[in-house]
C-alpha positions in Angstrom: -0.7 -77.9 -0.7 -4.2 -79.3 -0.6 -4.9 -77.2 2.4 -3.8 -74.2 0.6 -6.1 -75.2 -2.5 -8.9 -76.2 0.0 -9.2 -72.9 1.3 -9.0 -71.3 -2.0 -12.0 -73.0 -2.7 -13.5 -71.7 -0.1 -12.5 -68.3 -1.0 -14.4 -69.0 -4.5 -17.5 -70.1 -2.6 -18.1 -67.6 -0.8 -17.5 -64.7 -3.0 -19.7 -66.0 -5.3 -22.9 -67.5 -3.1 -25.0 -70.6 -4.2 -21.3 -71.7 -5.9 -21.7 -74.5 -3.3 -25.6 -75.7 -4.7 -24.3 -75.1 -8.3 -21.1 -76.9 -8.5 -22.0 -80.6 -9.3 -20.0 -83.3 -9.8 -20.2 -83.5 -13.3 -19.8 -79.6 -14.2 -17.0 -77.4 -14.9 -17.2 -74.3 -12.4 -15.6 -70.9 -13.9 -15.5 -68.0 -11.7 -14.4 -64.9 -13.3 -13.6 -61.7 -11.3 -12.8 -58.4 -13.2 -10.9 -55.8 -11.9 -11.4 -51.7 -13.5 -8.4 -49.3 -13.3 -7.2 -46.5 -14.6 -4.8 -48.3 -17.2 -5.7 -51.5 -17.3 -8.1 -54.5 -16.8 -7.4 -57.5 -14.7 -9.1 -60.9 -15.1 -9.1 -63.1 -12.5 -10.1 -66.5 -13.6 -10.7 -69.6 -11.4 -11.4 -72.8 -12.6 -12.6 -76.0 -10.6 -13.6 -78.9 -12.4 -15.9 -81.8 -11.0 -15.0 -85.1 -10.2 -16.5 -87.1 -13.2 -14.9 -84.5 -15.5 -11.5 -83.8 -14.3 -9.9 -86.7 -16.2 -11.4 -85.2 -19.2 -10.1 -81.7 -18.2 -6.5 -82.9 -17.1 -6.0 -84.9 -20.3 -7.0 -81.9 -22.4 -3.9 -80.1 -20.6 -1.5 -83.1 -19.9 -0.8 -83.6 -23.8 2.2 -85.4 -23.3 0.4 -87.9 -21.1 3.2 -87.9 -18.3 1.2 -87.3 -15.8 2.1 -84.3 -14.9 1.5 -80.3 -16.3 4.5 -79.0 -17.2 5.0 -75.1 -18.0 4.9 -75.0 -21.7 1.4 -77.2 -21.3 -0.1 -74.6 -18.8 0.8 -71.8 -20.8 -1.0 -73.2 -23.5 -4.2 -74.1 -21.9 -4.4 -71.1 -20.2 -3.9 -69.6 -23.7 -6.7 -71.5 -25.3 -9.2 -69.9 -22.2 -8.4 -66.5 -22.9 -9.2 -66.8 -26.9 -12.3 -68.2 -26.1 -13.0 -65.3 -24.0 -15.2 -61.9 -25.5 -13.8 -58.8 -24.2 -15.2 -55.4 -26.1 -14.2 -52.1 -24.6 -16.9 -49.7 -25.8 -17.5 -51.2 -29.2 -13.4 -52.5 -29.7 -11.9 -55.5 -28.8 -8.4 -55.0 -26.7 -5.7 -57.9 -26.4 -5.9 -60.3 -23.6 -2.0 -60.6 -22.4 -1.4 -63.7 -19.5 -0.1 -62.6 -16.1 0.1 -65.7 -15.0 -1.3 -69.7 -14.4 -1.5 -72.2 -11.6 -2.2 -75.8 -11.8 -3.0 -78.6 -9.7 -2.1 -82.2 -9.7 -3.8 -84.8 -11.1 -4.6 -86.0 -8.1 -5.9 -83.2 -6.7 -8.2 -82.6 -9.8 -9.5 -86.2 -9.3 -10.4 -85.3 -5.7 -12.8 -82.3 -6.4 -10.0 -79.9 -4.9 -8.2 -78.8 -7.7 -8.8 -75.2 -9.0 -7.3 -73.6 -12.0 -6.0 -70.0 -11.5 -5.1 -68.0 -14.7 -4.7 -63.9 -14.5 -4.9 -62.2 -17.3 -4.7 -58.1 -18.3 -5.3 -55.5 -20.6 -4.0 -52.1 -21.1 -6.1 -49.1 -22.1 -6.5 -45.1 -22.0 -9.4 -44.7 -19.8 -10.8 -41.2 -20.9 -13.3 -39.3 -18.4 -16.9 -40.1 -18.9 -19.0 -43.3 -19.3 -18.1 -46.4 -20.7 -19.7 -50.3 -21.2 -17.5 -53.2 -20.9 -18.4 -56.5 -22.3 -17.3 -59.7 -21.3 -18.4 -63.6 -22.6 -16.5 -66.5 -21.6 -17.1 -69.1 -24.6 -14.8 -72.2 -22.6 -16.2 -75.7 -22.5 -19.5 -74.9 -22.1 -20.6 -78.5 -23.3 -19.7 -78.2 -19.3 -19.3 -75.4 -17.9 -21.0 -73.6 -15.7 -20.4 -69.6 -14.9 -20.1 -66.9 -12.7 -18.2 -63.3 -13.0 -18.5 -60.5 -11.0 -16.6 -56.7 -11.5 -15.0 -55.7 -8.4 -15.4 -52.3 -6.6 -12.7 -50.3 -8.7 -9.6 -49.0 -6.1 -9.4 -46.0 -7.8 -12.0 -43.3 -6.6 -12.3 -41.7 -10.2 -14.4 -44.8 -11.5 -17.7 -45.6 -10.4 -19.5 -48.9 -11.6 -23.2 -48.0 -12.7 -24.5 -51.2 -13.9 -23.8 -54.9 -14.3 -26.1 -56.4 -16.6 -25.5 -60.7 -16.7 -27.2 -63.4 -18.8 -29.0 -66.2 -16.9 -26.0 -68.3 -17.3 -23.5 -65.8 -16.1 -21.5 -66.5 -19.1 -22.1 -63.3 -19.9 -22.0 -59.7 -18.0 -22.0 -56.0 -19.3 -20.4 -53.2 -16.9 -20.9 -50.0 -17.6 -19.0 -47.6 -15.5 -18.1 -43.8 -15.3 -14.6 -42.3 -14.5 -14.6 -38.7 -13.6 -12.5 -36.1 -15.0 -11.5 -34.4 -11.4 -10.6 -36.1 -7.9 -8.9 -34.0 -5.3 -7.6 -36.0 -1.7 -6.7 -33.5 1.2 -4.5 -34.6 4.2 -3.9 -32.8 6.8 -1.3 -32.2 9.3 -2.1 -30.9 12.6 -3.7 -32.3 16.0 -6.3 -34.5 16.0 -8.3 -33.1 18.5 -6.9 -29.6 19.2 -5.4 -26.8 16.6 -3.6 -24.4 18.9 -1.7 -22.8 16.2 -1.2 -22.8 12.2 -1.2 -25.9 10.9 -0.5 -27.9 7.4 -2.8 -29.2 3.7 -2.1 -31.3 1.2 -4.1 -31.1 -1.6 -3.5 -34.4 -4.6 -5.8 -33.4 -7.2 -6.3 -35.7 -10.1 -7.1 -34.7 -13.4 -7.3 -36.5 -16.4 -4.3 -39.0 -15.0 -2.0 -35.7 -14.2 -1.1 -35.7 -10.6 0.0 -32.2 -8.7 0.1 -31.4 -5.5 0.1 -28.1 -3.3 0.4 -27.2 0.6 -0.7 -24.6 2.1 -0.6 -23.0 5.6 -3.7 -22.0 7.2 -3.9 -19.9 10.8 -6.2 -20.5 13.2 -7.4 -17.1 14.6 -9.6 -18.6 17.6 -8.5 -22.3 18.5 -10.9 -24.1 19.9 -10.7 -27.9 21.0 -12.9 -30.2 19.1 -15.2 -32.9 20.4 
């Protein structure tokens, strides 16, 4: 288990460089990674506190004071982060709905090892043609310190344009475009010689409708390619 949270640390680090320099002992490291699709945004939220604040941190959660996090007392903290996150979608501000939370023991908080995962989405109608995402992450920041990043979208119809952060990187506005009209072709036939007719598939995309078509195209003068 500490392995496993070990190398998530890791993972952290060297997504976001200079984590390592910026991470002290007393601070509260929040890396935030947002993820842009079609119908929805995902927040991926890691949090690693230091040493000399993890007892803090822990007893925040642990209200009980068993020793232990149960469910109900993850849920809740994880909760608490997301209202004290900003998210405005071109002027309005969606719902934040938790995915899910992880939590680490109290012993691996103590040791500097223990990271916080919480995942979080939101659902939208992403009309074609340009759009500014805000996010501000307003947790602990008697202690925290911040980084977020927007991911390369998966979807070939949206296209980041700008990320715009505040010093602090508690802050970071995304503006992005997605495109009315994306067609994929795929083709069947040889991959280095067409002796004959061969076979296209054409996906176009538009405006979240997917059709497809195939057609048959006919070679008059084969010829091998390089």
């Amino acid at each position: 288990m500490k392995c496993r949270l070990r190398l998530g640390s890791i993972a952290i680090l060297l997504m976001f460089p200079g984590a390592a320099l910026a991470h002290r002992l007393d601070e509260y490291l929040q890396a935030t990674r947002l993820s842009l699709a079609l119908d929805r945004l995902v927040l991926k939220i890691d949090l690693t506190p230091g040493v000399e604040v993890a007892p803090v941190i822990f007893a925040r959660i642990n209200t009980n004071r068993d020793g232990r996090i149960s469910a109900a007392e993850g849920r809740a903290y994880a909760n608490q982060v997301l209202n004290e996150i900003v998210i405005e979608m071109d002027g309005r501000k969606p719902h934040l709905d938790l995915v899910r939370s992880e939590f680490p023991t109290f012993e691996e908080m103590r040791a500097g090892v223990g990271t916080i995962r919480i995942e979080a989405r939101t659902t939208w109608t992403l009309a074609p043609g340009t759009h500014w995402l805000l996010f501000r992450n307003n947790h602990r920041h008697d202690c925290g310190v911040y980084l977020v990043n927007a991911l390369v979208p998966v979807s070939p119809e949206i296209e980041i344009t700008a990320q715009q952060r505040d010093p602090l990187q508690r802050e970071i506005r995304v503006g992005f475009r997605r495109s009315g009209f994306c067609a994929v072709f795929r083709a069947s036939a040889d991959r280095h010689f067409f002796p004959g007719p061969f076979q296209f598939r054409m996906t176009v995309i538009r405006r979240g409708v997917v059709s497809s078509t195939t057609a048959l195209i006919r070679n008059r003068s084969p010829s091998p390619l390089a």
